[in-house]
VOBA-1610 file (N, C-alpha, C; in pm, whole numbers, padded with zeros to 5 digits, always signed):
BEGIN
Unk+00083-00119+00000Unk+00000+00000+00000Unk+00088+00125+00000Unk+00102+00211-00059Unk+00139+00337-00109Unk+00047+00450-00031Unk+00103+00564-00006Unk+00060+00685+00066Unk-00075+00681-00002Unk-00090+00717-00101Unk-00193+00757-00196Unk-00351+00666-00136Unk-00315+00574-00136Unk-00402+00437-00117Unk-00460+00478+00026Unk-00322+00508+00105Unk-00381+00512+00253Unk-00443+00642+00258Unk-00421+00775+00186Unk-00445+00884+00224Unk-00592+00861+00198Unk-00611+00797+00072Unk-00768+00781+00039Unk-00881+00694+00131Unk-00798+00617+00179Unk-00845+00539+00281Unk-00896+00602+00399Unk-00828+00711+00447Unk-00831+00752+00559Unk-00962+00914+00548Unk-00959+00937+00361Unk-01061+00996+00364Unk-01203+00966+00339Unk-01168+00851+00293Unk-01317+00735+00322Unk-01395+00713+00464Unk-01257+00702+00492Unk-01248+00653+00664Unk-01356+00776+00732Unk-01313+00958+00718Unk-01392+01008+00765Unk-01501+01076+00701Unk-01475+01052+00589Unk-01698+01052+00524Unk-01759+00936+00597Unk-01740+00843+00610Unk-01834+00746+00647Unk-01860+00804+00757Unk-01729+00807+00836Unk-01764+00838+01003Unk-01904+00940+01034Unk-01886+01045+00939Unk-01956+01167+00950Unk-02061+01129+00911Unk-02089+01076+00819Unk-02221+01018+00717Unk-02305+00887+00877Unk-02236+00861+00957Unk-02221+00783+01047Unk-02310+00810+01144Unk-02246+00904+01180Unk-02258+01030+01238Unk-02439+01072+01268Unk-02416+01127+01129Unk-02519+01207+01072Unk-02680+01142+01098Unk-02617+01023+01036Unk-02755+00906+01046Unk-02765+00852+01241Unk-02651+00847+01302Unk-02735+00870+01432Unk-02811+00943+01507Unk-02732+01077+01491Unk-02830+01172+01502Unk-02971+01168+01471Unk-02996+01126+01327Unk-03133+01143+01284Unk-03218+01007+01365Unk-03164+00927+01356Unk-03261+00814+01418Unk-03268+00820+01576Unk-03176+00924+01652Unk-03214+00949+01762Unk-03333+01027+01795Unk-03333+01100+01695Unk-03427+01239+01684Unk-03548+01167+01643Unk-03583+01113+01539Unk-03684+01022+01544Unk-03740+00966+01686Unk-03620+00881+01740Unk-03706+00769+01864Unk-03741+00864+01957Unk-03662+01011+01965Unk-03711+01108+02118Unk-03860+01113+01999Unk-03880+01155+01881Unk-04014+01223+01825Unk-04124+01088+01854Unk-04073+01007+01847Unk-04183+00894+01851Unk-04194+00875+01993Unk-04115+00902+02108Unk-04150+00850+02221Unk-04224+00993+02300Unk-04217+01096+02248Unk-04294+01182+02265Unk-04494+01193+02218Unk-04465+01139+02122Unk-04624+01104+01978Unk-04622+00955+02108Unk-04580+00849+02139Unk-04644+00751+02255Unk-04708+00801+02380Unk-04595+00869+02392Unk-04655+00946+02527Unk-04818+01007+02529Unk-04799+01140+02444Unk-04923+01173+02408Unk-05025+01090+02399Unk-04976+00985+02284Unk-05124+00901+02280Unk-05193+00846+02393Unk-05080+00807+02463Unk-05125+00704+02574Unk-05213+00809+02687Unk-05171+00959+02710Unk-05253+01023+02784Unk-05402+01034+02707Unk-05395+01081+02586Unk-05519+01134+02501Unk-05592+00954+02532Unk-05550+00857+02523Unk-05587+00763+02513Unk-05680+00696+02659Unk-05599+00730+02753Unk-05651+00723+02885Unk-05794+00854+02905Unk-05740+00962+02925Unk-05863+01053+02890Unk-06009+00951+02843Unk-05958+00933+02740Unk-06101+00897+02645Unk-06158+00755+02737Unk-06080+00656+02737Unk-06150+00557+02822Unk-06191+00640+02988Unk-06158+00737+03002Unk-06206+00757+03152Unk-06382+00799+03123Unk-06380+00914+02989Unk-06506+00948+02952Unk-06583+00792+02908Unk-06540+00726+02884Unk-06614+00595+02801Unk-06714+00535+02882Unk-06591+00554+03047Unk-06653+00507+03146Unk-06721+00553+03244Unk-06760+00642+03240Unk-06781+00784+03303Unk-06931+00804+03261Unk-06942+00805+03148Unk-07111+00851+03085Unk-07183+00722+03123Unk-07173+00559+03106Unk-07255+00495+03138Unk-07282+00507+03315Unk-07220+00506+03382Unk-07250+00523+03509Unk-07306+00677+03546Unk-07234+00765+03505Unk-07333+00885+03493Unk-07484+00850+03454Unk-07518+00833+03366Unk-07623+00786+03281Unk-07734+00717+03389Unk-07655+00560+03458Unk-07709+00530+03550Unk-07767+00582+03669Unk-07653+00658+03734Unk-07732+00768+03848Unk-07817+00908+03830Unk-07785+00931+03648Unk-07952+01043+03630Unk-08056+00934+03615Unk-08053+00798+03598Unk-08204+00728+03568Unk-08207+00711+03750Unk-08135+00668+03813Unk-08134+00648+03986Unk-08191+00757+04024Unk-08104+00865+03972Unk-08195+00973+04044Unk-08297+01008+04016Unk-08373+01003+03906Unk-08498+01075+03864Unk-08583+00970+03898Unk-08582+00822+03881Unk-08687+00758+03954Unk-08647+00731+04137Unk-08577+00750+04176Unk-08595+00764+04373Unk-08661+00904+04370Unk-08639+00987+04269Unk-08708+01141+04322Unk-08898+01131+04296Unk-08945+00983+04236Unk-09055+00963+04220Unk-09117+00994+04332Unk-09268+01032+04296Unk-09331+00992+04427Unk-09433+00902+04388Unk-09485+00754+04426Unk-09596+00715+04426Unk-09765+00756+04452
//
């Protein structure tokens, strides 16, 4: 191997690195963006089952209440 060979080598060596680099960055930035978009969901997601569960039993104690407020 000759200078030439290695010099090229060694500038291969740091494009890749950088190119390397570059692409970790991005797929880090992704998994924080996606574990942020989980997060969210999972609150928006809870929310909604609390209402899901919430109106039938609501529901139940306006029919409870309006017939105990009967009078015979």
């Amino acid at each position: 191997m000759d200078a030439v060979d290695r010099s090229e080598l060694e500038l291969l060596r740091v494009q890749m690195a950088g190119k390397l680099d570059r692409m970790t960055d991005a797929v880090h930035t992704l998994t924080e963006e996606q574990r942020d978009f989980a997060r969210d969901h999972e609150t928006r997601m809870r929310s909604v089952e609390k209402w899901k569960l919430a109106i039938p039993v609501s529901s139940l104690l306006v029919v409870a209440a309006f017939l105990g407020g009967r009078t015979l």
